[in-house]
VOBA-1610 file (N, C-alpha, C; in pm, whole numbers, padded with zeros to 5 digits, always signed):
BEGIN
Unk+08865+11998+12723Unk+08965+11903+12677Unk+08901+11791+12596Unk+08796+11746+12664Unk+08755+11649+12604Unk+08621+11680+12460Unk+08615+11810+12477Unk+08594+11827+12328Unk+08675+11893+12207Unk+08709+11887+12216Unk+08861+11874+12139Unk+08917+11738+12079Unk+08936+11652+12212Unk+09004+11490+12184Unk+08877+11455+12132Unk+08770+11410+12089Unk+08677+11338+12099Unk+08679+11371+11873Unk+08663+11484+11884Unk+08666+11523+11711Unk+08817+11521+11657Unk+08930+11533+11725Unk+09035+11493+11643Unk+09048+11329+11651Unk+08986+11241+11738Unk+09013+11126+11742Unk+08927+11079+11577Unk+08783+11128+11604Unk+08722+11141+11485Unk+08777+11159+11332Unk+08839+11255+11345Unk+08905+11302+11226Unk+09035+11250+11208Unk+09137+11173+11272Unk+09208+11111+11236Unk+09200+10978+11192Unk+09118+10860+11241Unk+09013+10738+11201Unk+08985+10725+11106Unk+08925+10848+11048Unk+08825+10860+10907Unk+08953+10910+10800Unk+09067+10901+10851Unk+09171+10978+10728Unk+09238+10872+10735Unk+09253+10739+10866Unk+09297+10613+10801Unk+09268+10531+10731Unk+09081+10515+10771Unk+09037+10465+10699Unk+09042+10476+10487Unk+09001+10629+10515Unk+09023+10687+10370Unk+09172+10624+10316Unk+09247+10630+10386Unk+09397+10615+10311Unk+09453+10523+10301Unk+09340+10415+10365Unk+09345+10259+10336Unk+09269+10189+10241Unk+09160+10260+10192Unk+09059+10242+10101Unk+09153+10125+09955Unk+09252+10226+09937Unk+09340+10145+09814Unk+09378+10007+09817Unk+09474+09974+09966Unk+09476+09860+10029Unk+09372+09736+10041Unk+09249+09805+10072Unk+09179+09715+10092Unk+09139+09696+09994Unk+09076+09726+09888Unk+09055+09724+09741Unk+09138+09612+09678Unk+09232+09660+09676Unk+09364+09592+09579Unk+09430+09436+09650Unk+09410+09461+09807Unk+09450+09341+09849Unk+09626+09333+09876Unk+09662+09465+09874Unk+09834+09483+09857Unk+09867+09581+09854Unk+10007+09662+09955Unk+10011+09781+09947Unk+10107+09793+09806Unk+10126+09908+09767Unk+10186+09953+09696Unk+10321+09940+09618Unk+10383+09921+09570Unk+10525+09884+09601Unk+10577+10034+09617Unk+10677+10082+09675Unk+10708+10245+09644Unk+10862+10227+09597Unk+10917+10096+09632Unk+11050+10090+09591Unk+11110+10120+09471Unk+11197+10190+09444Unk+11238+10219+09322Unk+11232+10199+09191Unk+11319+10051+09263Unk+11318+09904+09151Unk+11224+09846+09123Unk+11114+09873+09195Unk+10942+09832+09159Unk+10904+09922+09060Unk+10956+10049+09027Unk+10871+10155+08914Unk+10918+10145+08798Unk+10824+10041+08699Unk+10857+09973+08531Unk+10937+10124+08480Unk+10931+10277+08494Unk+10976+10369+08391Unk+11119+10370+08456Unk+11121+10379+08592Unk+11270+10384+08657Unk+11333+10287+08585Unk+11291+10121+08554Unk+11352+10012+08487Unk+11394+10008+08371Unk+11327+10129+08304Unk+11320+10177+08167Unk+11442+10209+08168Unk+11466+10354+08213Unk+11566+10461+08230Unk+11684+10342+08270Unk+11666+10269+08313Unk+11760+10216+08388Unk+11902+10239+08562Unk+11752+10309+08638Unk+11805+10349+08729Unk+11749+10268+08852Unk+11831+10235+08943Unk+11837+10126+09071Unk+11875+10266+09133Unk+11832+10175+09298Unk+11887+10274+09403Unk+12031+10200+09474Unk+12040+10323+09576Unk+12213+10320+09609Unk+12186+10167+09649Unk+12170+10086+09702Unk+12197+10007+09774Unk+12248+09858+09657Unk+12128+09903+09569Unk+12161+09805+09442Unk+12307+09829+09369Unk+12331+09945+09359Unk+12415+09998+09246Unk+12556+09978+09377Unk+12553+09984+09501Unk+12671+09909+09547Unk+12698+09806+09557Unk+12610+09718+09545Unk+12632+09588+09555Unk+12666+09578+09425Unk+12638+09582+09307Unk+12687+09590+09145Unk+12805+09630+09142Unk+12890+09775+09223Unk+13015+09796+09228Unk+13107+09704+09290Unk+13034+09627+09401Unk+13119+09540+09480Unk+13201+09391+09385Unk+13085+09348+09312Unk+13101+09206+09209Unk+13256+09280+09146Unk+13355+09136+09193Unk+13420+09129+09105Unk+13466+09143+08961Unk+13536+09250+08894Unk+13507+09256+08758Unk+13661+09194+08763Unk+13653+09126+08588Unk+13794+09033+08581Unk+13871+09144+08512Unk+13875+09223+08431Unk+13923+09308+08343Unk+13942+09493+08431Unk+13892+09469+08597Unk+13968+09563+08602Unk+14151+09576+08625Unk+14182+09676+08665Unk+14349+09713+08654Unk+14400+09729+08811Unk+14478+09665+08824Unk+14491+09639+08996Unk+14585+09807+08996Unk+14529+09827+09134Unk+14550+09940+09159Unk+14720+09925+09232Unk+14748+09806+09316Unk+14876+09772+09299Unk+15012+09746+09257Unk+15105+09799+09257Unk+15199+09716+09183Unk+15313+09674+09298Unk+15316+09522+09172Unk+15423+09416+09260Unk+15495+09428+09255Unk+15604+09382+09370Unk+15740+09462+09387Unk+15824+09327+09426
//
């Protein structure tokens, strides 16, 4: 058992370390958010959360789905 645990503990350590290498370097993780990627900004694409809140804002010129009686 315990040779087994002893080299995967090993080998998982050394793959955090590795996969922190960038982090520590740079001083900052990554951004991965959408709205963080300049070509997404390009294209002009936001994610859902943005693009509902944009549907939510009041527009003055829409057409009330109501009619008064």
């Amino acid at each position: 058992m315990i040779q087994i645990l002893i080299p995967t503990i090993i080998i998982v350590a050394l793959s955090i370390f590795l996969l922190s290498i960038g982090i520590i370097i740079k001083g900052k993780f990554v951004n991965m958010h959408i709205s963080g990627n300049k070509a997404m900004r390009r294209h002009k694409v936001s994610c859902a959360t943005t693009q509902d809140t944009e549907a939510r804002i009041a527009n003055d010129h829409a057409v009330s789905e109501y009619v008064n009686q």
